[in-house]
C-alpha positions as CSV (number, residue, x, y, z in Angstrom):
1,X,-23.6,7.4,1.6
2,X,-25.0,4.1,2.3
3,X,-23.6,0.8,1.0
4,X,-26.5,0.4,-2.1
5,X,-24.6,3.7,-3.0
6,X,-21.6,1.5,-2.9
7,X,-22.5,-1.5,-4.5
8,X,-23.2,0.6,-7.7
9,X,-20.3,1.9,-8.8
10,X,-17.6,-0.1,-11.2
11,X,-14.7,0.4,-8.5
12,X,-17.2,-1.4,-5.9
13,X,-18.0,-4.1,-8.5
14,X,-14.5,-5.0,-9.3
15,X,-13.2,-5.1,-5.6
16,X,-16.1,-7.8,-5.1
17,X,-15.3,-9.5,-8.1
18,X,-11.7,-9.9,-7.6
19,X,-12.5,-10.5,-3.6
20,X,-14.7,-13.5,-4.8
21,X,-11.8,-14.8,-7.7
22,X,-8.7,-14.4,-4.9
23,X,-11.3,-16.6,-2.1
24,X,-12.3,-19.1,-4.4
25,X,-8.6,-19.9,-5.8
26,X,-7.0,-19.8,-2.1
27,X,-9.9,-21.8,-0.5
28,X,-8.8,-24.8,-3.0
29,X,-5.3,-24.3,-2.6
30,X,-4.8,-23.5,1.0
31,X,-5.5,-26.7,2.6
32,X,-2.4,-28.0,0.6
33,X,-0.3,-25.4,1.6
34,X,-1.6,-26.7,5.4
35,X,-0.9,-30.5,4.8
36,X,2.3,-29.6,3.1
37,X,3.6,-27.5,5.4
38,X,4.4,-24.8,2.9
39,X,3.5,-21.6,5.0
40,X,7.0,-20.4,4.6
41,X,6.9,-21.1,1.1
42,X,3.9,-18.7,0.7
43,X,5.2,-16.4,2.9
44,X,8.6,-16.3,0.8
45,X,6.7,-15.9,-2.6
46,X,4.6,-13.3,-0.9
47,X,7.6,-11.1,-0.2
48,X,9.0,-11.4,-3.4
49,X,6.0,-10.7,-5.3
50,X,6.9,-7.1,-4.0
51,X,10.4,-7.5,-6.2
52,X,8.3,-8.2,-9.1
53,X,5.6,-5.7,-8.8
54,X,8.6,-3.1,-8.0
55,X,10.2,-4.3,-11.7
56,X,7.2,-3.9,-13.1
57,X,6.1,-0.6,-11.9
58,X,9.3,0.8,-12.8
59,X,9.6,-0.9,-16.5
60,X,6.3,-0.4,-17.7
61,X,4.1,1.0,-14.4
62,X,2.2,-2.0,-13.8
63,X,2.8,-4.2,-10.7
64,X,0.4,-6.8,-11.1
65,X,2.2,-8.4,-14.0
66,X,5.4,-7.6,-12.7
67,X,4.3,-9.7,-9.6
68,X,2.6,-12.5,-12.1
69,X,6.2,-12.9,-13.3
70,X,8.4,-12.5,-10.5
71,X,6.5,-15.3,-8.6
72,X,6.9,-17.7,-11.7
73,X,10.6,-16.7,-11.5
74,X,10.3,-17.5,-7.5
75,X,8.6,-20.6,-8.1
76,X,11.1,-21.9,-10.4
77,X,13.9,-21.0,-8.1
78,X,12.8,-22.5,-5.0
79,X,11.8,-25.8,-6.8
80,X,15.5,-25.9,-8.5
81,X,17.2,-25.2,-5.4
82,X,15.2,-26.2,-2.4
83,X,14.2,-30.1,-4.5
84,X,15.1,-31.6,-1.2
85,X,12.2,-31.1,1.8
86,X,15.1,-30.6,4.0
87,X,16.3,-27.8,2.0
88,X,13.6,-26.2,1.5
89,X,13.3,-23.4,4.0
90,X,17.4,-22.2,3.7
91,X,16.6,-22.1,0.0
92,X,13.2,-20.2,0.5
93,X,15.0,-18.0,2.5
94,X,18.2,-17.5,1.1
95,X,16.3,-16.4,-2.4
96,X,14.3,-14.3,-0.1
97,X,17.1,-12.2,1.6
98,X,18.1,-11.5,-2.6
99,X,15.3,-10.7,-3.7
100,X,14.0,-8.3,-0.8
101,X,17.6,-6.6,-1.6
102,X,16.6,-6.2,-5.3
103,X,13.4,-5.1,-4.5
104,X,14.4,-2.4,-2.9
105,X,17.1,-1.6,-5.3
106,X,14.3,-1.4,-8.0
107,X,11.8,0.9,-5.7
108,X,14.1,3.4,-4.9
109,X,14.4,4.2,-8.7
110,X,11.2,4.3,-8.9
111,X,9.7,8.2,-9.1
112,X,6.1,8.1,-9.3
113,X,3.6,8.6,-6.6
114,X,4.1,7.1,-3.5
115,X,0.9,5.3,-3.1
116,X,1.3,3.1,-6.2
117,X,4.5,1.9,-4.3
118,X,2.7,1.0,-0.9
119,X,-0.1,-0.6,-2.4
120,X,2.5,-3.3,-3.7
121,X,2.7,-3.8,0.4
122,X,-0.7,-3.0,1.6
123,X,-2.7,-4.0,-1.0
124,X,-5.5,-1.8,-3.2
125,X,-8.2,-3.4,-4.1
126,X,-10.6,-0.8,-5.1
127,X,-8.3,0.5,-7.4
128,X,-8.7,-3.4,-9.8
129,X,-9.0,-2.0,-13.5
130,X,-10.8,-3.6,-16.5
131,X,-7.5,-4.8,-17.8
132,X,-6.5,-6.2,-14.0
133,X,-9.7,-8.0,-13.3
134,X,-9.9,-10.0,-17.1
135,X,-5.8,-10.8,-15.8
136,X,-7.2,-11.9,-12.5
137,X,-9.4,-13.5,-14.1
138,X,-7.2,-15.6,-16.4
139,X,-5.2,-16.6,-13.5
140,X,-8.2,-18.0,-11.4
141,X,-9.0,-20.2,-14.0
142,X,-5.8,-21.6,-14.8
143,X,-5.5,-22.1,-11.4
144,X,-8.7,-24.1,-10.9
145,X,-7.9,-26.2,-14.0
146,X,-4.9,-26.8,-12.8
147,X,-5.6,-27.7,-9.3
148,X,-8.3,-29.8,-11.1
149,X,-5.8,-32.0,-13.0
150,X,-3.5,-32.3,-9.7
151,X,-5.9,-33.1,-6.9
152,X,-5.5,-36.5,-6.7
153,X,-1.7,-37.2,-7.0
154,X,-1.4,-34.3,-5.3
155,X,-3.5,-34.9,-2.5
156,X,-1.4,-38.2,-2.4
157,X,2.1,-37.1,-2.4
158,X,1.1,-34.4,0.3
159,X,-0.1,-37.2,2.6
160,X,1.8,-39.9,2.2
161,X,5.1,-38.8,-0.1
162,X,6.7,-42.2,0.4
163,X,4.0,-44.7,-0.3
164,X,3.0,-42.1,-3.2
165,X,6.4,-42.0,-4.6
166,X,6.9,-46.1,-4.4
167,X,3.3,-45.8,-5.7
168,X,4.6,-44.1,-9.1
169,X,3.0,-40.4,-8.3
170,X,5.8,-38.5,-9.8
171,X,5.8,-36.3,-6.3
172,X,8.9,-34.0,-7.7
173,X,7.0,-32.5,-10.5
174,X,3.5,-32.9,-8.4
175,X,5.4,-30.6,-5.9
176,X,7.1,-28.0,-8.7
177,X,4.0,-27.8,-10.5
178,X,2.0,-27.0,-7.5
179,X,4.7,-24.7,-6.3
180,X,3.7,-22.1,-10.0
181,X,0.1,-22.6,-8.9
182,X,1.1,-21.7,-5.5
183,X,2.8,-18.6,-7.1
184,X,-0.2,-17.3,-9.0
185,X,-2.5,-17.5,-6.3
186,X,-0.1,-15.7,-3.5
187,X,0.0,-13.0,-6.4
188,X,-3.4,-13.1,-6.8
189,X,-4.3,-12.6,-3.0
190,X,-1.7,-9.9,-2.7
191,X,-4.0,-7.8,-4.9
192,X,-6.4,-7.5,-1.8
193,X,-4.6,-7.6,1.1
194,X,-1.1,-6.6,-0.1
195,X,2.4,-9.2,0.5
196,X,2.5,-8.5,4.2
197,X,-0.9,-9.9,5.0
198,X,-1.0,-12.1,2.2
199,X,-1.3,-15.1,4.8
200,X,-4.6,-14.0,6.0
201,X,-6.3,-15.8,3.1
202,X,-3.6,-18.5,1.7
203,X,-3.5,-20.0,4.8
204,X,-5.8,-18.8,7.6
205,X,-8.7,-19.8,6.3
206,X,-7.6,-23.3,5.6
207,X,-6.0,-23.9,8.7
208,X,-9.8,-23.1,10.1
209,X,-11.4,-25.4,7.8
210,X,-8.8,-28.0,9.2
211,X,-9.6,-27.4,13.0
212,X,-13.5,-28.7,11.9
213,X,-13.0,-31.7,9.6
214,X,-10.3,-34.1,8.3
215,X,-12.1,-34.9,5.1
216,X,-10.0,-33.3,2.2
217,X,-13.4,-32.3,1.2
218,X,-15.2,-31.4,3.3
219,X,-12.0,-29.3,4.3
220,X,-11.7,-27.6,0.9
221,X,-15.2,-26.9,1.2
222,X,-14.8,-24.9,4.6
223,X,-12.0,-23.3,3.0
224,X,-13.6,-21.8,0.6
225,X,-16.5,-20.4,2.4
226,X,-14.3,-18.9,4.9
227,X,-11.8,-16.9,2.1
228,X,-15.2,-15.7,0.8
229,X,-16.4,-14.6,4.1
230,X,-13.3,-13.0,5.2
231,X,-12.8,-11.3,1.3
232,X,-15.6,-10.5,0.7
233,X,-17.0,-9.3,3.9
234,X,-14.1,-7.0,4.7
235,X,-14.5,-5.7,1.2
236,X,-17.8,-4.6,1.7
237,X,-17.0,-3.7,5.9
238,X,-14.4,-1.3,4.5
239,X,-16.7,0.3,2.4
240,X,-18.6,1.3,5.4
241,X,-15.4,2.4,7.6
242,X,-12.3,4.5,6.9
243,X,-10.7,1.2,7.8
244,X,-8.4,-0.2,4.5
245,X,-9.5,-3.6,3.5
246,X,-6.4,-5.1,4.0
247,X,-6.8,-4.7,7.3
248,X,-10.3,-5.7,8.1
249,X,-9.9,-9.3,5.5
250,X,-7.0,-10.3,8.0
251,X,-9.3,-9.7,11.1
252,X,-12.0,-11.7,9.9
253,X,-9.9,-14.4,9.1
254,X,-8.7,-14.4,12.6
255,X,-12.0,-14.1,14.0
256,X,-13.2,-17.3,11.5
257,X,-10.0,-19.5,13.0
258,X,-10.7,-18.7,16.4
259,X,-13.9,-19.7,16.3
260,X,-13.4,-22.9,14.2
261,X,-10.7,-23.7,17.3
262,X,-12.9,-23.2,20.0
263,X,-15.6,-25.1,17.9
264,X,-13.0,-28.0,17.0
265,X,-12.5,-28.4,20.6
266,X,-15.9,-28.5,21.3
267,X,-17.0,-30.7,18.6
268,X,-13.6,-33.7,19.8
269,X,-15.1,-33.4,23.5
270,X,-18.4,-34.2,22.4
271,X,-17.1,-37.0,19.9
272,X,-14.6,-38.7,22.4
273,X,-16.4,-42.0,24.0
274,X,-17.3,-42.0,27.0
275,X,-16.6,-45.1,29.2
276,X,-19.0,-45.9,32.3
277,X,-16.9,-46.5,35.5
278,X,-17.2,-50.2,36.3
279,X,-19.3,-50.8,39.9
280,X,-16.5,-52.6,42.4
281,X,-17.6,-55.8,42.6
282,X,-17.9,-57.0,46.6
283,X,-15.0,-59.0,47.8
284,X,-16.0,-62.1,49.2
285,X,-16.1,-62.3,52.8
C-alpha cells in the first residue's frame, strides 16, 4: 500500500494533525527552554508525565489527561520548591525520584493490555482519537496565546534576569508561568514520541535553530520549521517502514542539528574578518 493509501484514512489524518499541533507549540517554546537552560526541567516533566498518564489509565483509562494533569501538578511543584535557580535541578530531581516511584506503584495495578502501558513510554501516535486531537488541540492554543502574552518579559528575564528584574519584569511569575506552559507542551510532545524521547522535539530542534542565528526570531522561526520537519516527516517515514515513529522523529531531529552544526561552523568561518598581513616595511640601511 502506497502512502496516498495512507494519507486517506482518519488514523493517518490525526497523526499529521497532532504531528503538526505538537511542532508548532515546541518550535515557539523550545528556544526558551535553550536560553534558559531548562533541559532538565523538560526532561523531569517528561518522566513524570508517565506518573500522570499511569493515574489516569488506571482511574478512568485515559493517559492523556492523566498526563495533562500530572504535569500541572509537576509544574507547580518544581516552581514552589526549586524558586531559587540554584535549586532548581535537586528540586527537579528530587520530585522526580517520587514520582518515578509512584508511577510505577500506579502501573503495576494496572491490568489492561500491555501496549496501552508502553505507549505512555514510547509514544502512539496513530492511535490520536477525535476526543484526543480536539484536547490537543485545546492545549496548542492555550499554549500559543500564552506564549503570545509572555514573549517579551519573558524573552527578557531569560536573557538578562538581573537587569529584567531591577527593570520591574516580575521574572518569578514570568518563570512559574512559563514552567505550566512548559508542562503542557512536554505532555503534548509525549503523545508522538512518548516521555523517553520527548527531547527530540522540546529541545533538539531549537538547539539547531540556535547553531544558525542569534535573532530570537529568526531562531523561533528555524525552530519551528525544524519540529515540523522532524514530526511530520517521521510521521509520514513510518508509514512507509515497520519503523515506530517515535523512533524515526528523534533521528531526524538529530540529522537537522547536525547539519545546522556543521552549517553554523561554516557560516562563523565565512563571517569572521579577515585581516591582510601587513608587508614588512624595509629597515633602513
Amino acid at each position: 500500500m502506497g502512502l496516498d493509501f495512507y494519507l486517506h484514512q482518519p488514523f493517518a489524518q490525526h497523526a499529521l494533525a497532532a504531528g503538526t499541533l505538537v511542532a508548532v507549540i515546541t518550535g515557539l517554546v523550545g528556544p526558551f527552554v535553550v536560553t534558559r537552560g531548562a533541559a532538565f526541567a523538560v526532561h523531569g516533566t517528561a518522566e513524570l508525565s508517565f506518573t500522570g498518564a499511569a493515574a489516569g489509565l488506571l482511574i478512568a483509562n485515559d493517559p492523556v489527561t492523566g498526563a495533562l494533569l500530572g504535569s500541572l501538578v509537576v509544574a507547580t511543584a518544581i516552581g514552589l520548591l526549586g524558586a531559587r535557580q540554584r535549586e532548581r535541578d535537586s528540586a527537579i530531581g528530587v520530585i522526580l525520584a517520587f514520582g518515578l516511584g509512584a508511577g510505577v506503584y500506579l502501573l503495576s495495578h494496572y491490568h489492561g493490555f500491555a501496549t496501552e502501558a508502553t505507549n505512555i513510554l514510547f509514544g502512539q501516535i496513530f492511535g490520536v482519537s477525535n476526543r484526543q486531537l480536539l484536547l490537543l488541540l485545546g492545549v496548542a492554543c492555550l499554549v500559543a496565546v500564552t506564549m503570545a502574552v509572555l514573549y517579551r518579559p519573558l524573552l527578557f528575564a531569560s536573557v538578562d534576569p538581573d537587569v529584567a528584574q531591577a527593570r520591574g519584569v516580575p521574572t518569578r511569575a514570568v518563570g512559574v508561568a512559563f514552567l505550566y506552559v512548559l508542562a503542557l507542551t512536554v505532555t503534548e510532545a509525549a503523545q508522538i514520541v512518548g516521555t523517553l524521547l520527548v527531547l527530540s522535539l522540546a529541545i533538539t530542534p531549537a538547539a539547531a535553530a540556535g547553531r544558525l542565528s542569534a535573532r530570537p526570531a529568526t531562531v523561533t522561526a528555524l525552530s519551528v520549521t525544524f519540529a515540523l520537519v522532524a514530526a511530520d516527516g517521521g510521521l509520514l517515514a513510518s508509514l512507509q517502514t515497520n519503523v515506530k515513529a517515535s523512533v524515526l522523529v528523534s533521528t531526524i531531529s538529530f540529522a537537522l542539528y547536525l547539519g545546522a552544526r556543521l552549517a553554523g561552523t561554516t557560516l562563523r568561518t565565512r563571517r569572521r574578518p579577515h585581516h591582510p598581513a601587513h608587508p614588512r616595511r624595509a629597515r633602513p640601511g
